[in-house]
Backbone as JSON, one array per atom type, in Angstrom:
{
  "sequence": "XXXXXXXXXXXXXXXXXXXXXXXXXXXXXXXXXXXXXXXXXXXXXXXXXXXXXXXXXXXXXXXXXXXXXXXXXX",
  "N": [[22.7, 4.66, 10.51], [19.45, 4.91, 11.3], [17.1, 3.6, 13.51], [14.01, 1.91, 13.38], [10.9, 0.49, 15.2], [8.54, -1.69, 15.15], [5.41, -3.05, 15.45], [3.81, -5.63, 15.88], [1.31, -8.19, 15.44], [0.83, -11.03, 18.01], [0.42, -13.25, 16.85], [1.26, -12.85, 14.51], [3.87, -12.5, 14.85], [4.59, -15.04, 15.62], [4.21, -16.62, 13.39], [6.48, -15.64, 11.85], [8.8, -16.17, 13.1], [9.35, -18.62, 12.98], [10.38, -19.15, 10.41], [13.54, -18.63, 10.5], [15.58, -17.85, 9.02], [15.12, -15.92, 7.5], [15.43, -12.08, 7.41], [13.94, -9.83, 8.82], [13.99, -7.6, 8.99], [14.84, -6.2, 6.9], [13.25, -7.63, 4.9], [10.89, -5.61, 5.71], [12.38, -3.0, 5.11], [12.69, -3.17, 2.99], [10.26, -3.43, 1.76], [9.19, -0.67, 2.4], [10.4, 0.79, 1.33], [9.28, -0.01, -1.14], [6.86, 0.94, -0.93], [7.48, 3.6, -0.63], [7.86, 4.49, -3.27], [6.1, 4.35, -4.56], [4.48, 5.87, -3.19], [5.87, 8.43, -4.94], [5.72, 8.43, -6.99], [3.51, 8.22, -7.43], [2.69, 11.33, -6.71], [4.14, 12.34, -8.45], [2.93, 11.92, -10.26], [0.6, 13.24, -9.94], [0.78, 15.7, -9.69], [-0.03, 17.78, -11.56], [-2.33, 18.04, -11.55], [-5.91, 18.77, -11.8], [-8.19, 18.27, -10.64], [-10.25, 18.03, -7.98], [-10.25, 17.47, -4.85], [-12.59, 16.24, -4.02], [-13.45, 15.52, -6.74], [-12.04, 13.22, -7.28], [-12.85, 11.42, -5.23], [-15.26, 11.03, -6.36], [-15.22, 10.19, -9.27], [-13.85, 7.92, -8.52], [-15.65, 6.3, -6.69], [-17.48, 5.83, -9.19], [-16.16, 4.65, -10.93], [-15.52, 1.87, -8.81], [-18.14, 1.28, -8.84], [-18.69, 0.6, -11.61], [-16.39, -1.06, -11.84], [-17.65, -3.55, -10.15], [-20.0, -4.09, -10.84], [-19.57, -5.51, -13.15], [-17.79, -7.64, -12.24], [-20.15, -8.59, -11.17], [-21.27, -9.88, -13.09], [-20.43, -12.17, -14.04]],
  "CA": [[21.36, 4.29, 10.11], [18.11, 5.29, 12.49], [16.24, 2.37, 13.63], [12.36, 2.04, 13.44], [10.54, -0.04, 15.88], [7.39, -2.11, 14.8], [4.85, -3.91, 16.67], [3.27, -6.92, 14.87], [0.39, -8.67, 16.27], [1.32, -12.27, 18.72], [0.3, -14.47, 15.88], [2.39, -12.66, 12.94], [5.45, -12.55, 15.49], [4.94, -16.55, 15.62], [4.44, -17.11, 11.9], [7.84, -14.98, 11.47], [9.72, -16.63, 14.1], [9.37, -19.78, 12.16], [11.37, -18.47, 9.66], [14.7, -17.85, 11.42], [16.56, -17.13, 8.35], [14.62, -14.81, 7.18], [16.19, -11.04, 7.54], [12.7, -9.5, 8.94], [14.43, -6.06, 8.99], [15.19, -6.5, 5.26], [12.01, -7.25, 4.7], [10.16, -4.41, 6.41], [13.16, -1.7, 4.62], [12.29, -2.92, 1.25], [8.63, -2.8, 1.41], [8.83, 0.65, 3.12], [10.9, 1.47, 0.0], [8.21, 0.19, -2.34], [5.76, 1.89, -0.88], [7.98, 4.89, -0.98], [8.68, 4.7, -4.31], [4.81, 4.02, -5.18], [3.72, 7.25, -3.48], [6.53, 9.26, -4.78], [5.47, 8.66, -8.41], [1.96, 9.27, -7.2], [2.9, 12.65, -6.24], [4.71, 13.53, -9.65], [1.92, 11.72, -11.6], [-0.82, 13.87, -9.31], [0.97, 17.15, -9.41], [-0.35, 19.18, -11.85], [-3.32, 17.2, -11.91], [-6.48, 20.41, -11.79], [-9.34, 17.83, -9.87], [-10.46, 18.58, -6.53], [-10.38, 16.04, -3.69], [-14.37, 15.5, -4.23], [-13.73, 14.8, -7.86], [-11.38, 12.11, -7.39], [-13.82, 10.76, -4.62], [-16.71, 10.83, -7.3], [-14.68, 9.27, -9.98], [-13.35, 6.06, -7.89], [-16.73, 5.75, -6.72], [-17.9, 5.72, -10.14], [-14.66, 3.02, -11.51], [-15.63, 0.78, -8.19], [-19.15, 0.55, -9.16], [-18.21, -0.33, -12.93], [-15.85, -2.82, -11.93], [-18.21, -4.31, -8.77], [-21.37, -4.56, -12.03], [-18.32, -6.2, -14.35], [-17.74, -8.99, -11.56], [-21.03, -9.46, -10.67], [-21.94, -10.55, -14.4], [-19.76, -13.19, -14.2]],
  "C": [[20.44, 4.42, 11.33], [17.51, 3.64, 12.32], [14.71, 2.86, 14.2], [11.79, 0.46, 14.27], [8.95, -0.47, 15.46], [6.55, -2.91, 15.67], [3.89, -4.97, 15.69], [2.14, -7.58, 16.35], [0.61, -10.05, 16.6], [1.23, -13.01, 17.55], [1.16, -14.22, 14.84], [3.5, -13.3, 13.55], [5.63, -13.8, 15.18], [5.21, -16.91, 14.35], [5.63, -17.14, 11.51], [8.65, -15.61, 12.29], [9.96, -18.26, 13.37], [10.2, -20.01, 10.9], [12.73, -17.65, 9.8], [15.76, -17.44, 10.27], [16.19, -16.45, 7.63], [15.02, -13.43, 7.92], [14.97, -10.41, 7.4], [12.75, -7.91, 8.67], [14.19, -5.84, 7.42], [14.2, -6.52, 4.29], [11.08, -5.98, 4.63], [11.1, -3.04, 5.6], [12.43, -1.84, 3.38], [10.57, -2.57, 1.14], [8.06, -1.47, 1.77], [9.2, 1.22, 1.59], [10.0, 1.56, -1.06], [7.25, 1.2, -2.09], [5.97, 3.97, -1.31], [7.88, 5.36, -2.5], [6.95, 4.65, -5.04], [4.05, 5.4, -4.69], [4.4, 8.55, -4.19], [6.12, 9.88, -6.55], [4.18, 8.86, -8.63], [1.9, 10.76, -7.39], [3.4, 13.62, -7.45], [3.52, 13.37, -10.54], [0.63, 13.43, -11.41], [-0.34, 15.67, -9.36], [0.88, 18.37, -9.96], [-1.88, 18.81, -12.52], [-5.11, 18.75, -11.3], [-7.72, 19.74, -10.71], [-8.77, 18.2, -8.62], [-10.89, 16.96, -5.7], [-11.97, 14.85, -4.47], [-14.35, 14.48, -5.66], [-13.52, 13.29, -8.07], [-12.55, 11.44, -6.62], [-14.83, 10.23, -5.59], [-16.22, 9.77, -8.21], [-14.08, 8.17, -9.21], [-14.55, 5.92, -7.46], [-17.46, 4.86, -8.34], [-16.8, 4.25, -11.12], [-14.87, 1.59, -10.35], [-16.94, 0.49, -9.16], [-19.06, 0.14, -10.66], [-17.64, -1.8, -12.66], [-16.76, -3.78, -11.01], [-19.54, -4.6, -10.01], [-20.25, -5.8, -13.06], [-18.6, -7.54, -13.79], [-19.07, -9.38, -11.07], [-21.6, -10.25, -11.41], [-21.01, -12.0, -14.31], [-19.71, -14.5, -13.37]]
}
């Protein structure tokens, strides 16, 4: 197994150190995994997908400002 080296900022390290039976490695694999596993099905969803960078840009602009009018009614 390769080992990956992280750098956390003084205050996380402390939070986490507080938690000595916590398996920080264990942690850090699985959430690499999710993430893995979250762009991987990105990639099949997106892959025969015909928009162009810009479009997507335009459309999430256009879905923030819906939802950002949604929550402001409320």
């Amino acid at each position: 197994m390769a080992s990956l080296t992280l750098s956390v900022p003084r205050e996380l390290r402390q939070k986490m150190a507080s938690f000595k039976y916590i398996n920080w490695s264990e942690v850090a694999r699985e959430a690499i995994i999710r993430k893995l596993e979250v762009l991987e099905k990105m990639d099949r969803l997106l892959s025969e997908s015909t928009l162009s960078v810009e479009d997507t840009i335009k459309y999430g602009r256009m879905i923030n400002k819906g939802i950002w009018k949604k929550h402001k009614s409320h």
